[in-house]
Backbone as a printed PyTorch tensor [residue, N CA C, xyz], in Angstrom:
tensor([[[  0.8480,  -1.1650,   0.0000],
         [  0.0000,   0.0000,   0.0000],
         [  0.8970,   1.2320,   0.0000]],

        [[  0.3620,   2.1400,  -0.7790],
         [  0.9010,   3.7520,  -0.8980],
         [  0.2320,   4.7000,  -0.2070]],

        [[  1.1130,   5.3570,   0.1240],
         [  0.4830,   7.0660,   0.3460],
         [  1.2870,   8.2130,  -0.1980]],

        [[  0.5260,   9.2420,  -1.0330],
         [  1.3110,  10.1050,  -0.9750],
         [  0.8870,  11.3340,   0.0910]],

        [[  2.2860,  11.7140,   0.4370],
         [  2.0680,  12.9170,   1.2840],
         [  1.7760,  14.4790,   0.6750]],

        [[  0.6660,  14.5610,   1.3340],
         [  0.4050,  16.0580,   0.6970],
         [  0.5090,  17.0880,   1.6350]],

        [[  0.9380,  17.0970,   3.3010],
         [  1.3580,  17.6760,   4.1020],
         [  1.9170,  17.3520,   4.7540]],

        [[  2.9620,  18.1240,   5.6730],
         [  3.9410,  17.6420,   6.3630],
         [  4.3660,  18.2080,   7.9960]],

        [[  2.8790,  19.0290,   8.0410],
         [  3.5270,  19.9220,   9.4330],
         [  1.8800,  19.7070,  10.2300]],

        [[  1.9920,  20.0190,  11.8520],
         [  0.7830,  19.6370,  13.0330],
         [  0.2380,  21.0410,  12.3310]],

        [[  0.7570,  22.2500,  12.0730],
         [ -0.1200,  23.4400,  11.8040],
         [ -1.0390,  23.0070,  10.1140]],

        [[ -0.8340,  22.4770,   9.5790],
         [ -1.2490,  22.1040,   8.3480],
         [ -2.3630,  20.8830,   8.7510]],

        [[ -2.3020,  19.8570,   9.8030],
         [ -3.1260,  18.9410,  10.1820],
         [ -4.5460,  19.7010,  11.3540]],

        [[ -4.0980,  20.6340,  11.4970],
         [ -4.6780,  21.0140,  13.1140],
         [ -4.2820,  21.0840,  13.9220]],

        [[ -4.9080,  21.7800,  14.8640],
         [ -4.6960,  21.5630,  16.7220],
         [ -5.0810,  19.8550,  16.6200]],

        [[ -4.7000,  19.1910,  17.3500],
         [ -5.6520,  17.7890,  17.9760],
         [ -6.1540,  17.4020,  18.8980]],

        [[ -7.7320,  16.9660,  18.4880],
         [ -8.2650,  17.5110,  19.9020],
         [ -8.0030,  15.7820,  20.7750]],

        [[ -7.7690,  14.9560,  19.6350],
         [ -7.3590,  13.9270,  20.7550],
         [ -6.2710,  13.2780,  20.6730]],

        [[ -5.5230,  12.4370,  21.7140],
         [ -4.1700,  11.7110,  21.3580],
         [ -2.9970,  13.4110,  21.4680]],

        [[ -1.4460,  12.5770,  21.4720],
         [ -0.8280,  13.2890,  21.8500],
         [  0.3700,  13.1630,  20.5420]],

        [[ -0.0350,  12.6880,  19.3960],
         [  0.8900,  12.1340,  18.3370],
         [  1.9700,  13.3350,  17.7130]],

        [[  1.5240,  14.8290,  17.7590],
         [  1.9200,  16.0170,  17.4230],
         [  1.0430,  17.2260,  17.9640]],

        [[  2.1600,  18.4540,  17.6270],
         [  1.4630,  19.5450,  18.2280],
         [  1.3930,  20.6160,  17.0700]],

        [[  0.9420,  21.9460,  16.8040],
         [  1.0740,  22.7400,  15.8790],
         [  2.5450,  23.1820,  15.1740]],

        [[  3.6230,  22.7800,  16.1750],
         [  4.9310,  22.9180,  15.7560],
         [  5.7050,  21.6140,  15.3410]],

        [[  5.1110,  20.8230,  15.5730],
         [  5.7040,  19.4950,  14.4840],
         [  5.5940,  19.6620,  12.8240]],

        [[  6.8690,  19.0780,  12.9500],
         [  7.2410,  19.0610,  11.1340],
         [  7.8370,  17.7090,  10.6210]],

        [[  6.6250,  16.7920,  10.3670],
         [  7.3820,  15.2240,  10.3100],
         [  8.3270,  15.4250,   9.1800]],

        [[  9.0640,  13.9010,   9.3870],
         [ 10.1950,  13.5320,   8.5560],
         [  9.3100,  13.0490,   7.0140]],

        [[  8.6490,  14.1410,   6.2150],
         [  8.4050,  13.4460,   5.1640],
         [  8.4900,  14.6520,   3.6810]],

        [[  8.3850,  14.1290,   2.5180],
         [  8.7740,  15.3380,   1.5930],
         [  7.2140,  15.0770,   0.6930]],

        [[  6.4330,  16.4720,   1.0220],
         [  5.5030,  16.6590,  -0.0900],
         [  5.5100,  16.5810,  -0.9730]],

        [[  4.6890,  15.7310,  -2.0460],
         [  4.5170,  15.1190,  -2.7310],
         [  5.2610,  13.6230,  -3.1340]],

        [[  6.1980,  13.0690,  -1.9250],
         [  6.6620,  11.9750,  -2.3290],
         [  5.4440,  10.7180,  -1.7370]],

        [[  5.8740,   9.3600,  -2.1860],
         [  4.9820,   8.4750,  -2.1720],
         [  5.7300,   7.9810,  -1.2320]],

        [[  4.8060,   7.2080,  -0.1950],
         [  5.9440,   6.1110,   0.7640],
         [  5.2920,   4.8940,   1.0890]],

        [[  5.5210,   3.9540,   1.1130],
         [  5.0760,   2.4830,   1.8210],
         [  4.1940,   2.5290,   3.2900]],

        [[  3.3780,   1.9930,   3.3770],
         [  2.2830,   2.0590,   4.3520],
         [  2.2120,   0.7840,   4.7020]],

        [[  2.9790,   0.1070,   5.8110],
         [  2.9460,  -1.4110,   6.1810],
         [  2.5040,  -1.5560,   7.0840]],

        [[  1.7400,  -0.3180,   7.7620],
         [  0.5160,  -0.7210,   8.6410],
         [ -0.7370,   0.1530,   8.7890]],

        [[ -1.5730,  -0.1590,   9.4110],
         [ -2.6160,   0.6430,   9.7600],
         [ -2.6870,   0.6430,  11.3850]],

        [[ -3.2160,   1.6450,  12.2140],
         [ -3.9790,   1.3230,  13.2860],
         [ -4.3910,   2.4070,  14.1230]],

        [[ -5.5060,   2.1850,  14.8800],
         [ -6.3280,   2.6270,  15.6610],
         [ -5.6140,   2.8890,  16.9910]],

        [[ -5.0680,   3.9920,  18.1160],
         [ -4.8660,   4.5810,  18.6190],
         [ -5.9680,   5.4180,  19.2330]],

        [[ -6.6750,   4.9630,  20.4710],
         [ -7.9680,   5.8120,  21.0150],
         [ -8.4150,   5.9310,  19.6310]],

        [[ -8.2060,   7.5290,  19.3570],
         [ -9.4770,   7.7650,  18.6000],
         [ -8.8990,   8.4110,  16.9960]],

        [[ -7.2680,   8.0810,  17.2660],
         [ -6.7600,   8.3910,  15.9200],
         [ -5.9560,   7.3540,  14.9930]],

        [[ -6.5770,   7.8480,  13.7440],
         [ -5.9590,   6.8460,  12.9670],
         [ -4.6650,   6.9680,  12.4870]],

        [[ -3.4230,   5.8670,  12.5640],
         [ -2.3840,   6.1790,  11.6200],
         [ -1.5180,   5.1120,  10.9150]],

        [[ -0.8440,   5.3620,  10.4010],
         [ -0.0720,   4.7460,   9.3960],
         [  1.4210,   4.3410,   9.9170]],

        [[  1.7670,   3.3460,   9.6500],
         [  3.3830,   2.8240,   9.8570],
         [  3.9540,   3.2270,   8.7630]],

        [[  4.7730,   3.9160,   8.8560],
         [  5.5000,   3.9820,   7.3520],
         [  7.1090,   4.6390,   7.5200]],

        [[  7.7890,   4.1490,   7.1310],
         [  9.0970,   4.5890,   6.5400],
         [  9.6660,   5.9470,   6.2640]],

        [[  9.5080,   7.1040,   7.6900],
         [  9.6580,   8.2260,   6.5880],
         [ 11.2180,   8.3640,   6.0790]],

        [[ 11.3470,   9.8780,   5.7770],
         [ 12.4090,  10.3740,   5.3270],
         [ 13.8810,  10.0370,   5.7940]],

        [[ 13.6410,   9.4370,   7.1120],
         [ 15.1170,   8.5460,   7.8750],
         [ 14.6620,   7.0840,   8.3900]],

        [[ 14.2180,   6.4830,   7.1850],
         [ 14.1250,   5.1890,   6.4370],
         [ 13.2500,   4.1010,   7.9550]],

        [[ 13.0710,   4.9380,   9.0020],
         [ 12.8250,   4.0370,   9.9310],
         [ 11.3990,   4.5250,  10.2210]],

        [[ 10.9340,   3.3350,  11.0680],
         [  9.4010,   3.1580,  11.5530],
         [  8.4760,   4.0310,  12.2380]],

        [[  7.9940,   4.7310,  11.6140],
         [  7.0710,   5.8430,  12.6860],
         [  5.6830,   5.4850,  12.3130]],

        [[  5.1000,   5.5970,  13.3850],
         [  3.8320,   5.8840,  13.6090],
         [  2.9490,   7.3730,  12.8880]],

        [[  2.3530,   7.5110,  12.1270],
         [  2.0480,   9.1140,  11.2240],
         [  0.6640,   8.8220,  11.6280]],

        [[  0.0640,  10.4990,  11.8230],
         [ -1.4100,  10.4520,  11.6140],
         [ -1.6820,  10.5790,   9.6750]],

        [[ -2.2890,   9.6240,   9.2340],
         [ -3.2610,   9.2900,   7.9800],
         [ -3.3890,  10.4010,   7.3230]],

        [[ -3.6880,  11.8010,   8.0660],
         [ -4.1790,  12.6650,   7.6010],
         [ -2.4470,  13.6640,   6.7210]],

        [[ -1.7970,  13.1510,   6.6150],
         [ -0.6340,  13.4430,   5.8580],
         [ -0.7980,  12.9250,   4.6360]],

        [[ -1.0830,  11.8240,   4.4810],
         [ -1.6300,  11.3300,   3.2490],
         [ -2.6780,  11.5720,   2.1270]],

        [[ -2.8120,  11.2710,   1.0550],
         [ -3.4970,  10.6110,   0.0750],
         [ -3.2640,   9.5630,  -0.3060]],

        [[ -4.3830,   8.6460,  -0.9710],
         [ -4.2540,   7.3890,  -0.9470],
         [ -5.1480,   6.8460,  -2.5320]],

        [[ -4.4130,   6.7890,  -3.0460],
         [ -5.0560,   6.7300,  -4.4150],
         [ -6.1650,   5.2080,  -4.7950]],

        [[ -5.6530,   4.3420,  -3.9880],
         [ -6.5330,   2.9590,  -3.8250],
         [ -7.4930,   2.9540,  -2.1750]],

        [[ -7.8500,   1.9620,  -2.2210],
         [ -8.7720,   1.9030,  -0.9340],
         [ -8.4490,  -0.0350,  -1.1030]],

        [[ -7.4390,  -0.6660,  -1.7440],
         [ -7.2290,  -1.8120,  -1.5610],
         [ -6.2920,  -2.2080,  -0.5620]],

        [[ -6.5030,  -3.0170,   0.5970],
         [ -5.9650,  -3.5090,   1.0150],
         [ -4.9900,  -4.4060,   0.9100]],

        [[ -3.1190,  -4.4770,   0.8770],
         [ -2.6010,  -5.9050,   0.7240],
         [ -3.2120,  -7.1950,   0.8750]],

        [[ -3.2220,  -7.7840,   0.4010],
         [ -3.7730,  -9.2080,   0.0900],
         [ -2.8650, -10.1270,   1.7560]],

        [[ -1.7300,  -9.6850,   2.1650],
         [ -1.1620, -10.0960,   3.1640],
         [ -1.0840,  -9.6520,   4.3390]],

        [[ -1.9120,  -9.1060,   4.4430],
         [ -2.1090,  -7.9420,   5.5100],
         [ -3.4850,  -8.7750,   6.3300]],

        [[ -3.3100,  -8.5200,   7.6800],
         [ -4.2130,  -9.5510,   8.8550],
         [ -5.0910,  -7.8610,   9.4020]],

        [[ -5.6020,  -8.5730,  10.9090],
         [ -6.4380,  -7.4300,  11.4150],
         [ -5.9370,  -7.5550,  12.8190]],

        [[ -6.4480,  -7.0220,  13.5720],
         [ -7.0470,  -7.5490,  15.2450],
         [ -7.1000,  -6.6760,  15.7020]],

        [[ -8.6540,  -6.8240,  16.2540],
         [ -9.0970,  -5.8280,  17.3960],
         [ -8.8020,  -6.0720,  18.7090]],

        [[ -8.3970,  -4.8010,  19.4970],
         [ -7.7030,  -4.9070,  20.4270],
         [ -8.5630,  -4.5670,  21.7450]],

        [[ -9.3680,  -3.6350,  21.2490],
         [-10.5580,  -3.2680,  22.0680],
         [-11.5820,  -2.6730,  21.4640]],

        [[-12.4160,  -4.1130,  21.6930],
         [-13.8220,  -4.1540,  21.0530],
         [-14.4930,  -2.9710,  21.6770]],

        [[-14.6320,  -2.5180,  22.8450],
         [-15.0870,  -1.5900,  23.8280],
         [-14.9110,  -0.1940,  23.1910]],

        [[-13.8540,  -0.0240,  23.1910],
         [-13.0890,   1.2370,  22.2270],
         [-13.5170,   1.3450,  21.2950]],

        [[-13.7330,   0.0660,  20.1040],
         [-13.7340,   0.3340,  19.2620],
         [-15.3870,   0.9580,  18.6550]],

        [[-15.9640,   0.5890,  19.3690],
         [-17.6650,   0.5290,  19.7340],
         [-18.2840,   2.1800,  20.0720]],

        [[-17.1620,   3.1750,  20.8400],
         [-17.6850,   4.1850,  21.2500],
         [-17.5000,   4.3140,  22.8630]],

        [[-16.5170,   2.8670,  23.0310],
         [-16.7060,   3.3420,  24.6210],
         [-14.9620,   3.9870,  24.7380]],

        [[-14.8960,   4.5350,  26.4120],
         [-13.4980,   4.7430,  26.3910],
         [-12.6900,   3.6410,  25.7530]],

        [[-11.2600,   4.7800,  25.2840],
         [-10.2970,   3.7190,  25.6280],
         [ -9.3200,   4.5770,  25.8940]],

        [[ -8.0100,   3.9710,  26.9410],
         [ -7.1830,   4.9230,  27.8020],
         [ -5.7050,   4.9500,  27.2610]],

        [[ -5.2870,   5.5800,  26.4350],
         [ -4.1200,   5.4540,  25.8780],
         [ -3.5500,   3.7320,  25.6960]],

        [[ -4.1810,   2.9730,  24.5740],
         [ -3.9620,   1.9790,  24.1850],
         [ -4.1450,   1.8180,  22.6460]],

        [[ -3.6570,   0.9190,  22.0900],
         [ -4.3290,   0.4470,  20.4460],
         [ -5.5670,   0.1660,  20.6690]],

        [[ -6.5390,  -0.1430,  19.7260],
         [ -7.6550,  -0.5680,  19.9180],
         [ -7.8790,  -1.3520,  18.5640]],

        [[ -6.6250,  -0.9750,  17.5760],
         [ -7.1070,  -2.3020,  16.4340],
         [ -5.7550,  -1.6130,  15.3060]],

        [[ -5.2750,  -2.7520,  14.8520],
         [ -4.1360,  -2.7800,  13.6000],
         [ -4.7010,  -3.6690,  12.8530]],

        [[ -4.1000,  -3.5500,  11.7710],
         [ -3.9500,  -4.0010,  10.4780],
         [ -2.4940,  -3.8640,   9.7600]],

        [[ -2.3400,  -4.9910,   9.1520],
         [ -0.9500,  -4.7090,   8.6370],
         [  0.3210,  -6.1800,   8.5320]],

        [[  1.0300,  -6.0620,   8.4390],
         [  1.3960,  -7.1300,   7.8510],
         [  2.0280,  -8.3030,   9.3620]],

        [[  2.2620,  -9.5120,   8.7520],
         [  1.7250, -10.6350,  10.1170],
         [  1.8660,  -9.9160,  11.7810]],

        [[  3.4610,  -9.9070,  11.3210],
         [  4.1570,  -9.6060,  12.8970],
         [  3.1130,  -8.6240,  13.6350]],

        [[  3.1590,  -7.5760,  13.0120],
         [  1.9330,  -6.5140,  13.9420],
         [  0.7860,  -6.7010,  14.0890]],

        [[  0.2740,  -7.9390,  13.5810],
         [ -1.0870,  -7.9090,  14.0250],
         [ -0.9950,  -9.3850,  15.1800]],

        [[ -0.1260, -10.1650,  15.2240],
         [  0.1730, -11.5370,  15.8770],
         [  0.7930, -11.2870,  16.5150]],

        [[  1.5930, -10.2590,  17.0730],
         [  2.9280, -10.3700,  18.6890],
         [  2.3850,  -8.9200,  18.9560]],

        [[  1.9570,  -8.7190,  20.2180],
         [  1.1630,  -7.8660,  21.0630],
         [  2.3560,  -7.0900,  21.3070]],

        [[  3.1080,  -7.1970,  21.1280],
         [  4.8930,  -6.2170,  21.5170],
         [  5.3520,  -5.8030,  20.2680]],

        [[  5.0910,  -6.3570,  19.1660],
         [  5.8780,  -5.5340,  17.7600],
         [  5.7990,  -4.2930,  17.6680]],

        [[  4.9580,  -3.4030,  17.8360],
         [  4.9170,  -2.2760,  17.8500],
         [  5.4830,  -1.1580,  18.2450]],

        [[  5.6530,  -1.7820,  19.1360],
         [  6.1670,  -0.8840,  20.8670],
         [  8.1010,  -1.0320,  20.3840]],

        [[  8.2820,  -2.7310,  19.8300],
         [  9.5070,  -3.1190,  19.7040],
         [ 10.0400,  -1.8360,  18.8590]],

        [[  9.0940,  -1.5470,  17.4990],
         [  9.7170,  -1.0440,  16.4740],
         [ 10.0200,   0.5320,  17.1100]],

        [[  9.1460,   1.4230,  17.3520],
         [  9.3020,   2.0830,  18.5930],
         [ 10.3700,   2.2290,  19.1880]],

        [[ 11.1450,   1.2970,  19.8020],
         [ 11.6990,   1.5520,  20.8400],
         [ 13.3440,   0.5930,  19.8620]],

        [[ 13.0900,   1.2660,  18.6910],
         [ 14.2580,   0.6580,  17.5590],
         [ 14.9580,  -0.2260,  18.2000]],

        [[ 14.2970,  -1.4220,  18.1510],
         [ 14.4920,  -2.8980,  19.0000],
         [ 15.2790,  -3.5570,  17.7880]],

        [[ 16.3420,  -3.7700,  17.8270],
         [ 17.1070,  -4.8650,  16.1760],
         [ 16.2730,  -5.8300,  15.7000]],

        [[ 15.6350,  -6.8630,  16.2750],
         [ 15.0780,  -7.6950,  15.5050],
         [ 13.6970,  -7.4570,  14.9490]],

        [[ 13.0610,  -6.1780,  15.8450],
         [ 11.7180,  -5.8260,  15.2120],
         [ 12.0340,  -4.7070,  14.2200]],

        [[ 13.4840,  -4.4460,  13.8800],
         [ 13.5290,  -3.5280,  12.3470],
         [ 14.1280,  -4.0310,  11.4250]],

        [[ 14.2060,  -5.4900,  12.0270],
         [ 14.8580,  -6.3310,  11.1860],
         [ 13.4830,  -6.7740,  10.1270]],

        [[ 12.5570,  -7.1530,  10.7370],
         [ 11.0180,  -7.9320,  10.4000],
         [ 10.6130,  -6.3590,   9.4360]],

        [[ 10.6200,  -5.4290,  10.1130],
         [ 10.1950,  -4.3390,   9.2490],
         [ 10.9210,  -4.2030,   7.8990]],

        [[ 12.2710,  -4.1520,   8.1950],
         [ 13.1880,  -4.0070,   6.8100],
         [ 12.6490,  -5.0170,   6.0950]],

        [[ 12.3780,  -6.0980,   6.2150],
         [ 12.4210,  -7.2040,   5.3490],
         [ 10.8180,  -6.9840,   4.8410]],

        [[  9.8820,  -6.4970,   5.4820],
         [  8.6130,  -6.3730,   4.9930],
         [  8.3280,  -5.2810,   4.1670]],

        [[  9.1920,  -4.3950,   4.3970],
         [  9.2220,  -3.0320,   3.2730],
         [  9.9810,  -3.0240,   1.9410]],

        [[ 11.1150,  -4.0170,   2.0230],
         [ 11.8830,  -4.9870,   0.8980],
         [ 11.3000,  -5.6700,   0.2130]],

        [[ 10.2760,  -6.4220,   0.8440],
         [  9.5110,  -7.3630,  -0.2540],
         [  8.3530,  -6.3800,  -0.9450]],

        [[  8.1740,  -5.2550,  -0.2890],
         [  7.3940,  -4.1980,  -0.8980],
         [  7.4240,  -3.1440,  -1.8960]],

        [[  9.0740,  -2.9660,  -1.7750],
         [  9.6090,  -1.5480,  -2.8380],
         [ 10.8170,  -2.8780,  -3.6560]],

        [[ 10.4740,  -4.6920,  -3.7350],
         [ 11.6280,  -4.8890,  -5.0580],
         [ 10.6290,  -4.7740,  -6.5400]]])
């Protein structure tokens, strides 16, 4: 899956009224109008975002709303899991996931995420290799 970025700064996205992902003075690592790999999806309380590769080749978490997205197809290899049905429904949820999508590892080991995050070697190892089989 693709996105291209058509903005790149929290003043260009909004104030946010929920989650703590950026503020009006953030300026992510990405270059307008380039395209980048999207090897995940997920639900965060009440915001949506994207895994993707920015501009220093490693794993961030982006709010969606940086994007355009020229398909609405999902990878064919890409899993789900809801994390909180509760959340996901309308009820609270307290600074947790509440649902990914995206390729095996992140939707099957309850720690990949956090691993890539916390630039863990073997969980950017699984990433490199999943963004490789994506951009040969």
């Amino acid at each position: 899956m693709r996105g291209r970025c058509i903005i790149n700064t929290g003043t260009e996205l909004g104030s946010p009224v929920h989650g703590h992902f950026f503020g009006r003075e953030t300026r992510f690592n990405l270059k307008v109008g380039s395209d980048y790999s999207i090897l995940g999806l997920g639900l965060f309380e009440t915001v949506l975002l994207a895994l993707v590769p920015d501009e220093t080749r490693k794993p961030n978490w982006l709010p969606v709303g940086l994007f355009a997205f020229d398909s609405s197809e999902l990878p064919s290899d890409w899993g789900f899991v809801l994390l909180d049905g509760a959340a996901a429904s309308g009820g609270d949820s307290s600074n947790r996931w509440v649902a990914r999508w995206g390729y095996l590892e992140l939707v099957t080991d309850a720690s990949h995420s956090d691993l890539l995050i916390k630039r863990d070697p073997k969980a950017i190892e699984i990433f490199n290799r999943r963004l490789s089989s994506l951009e040969d």
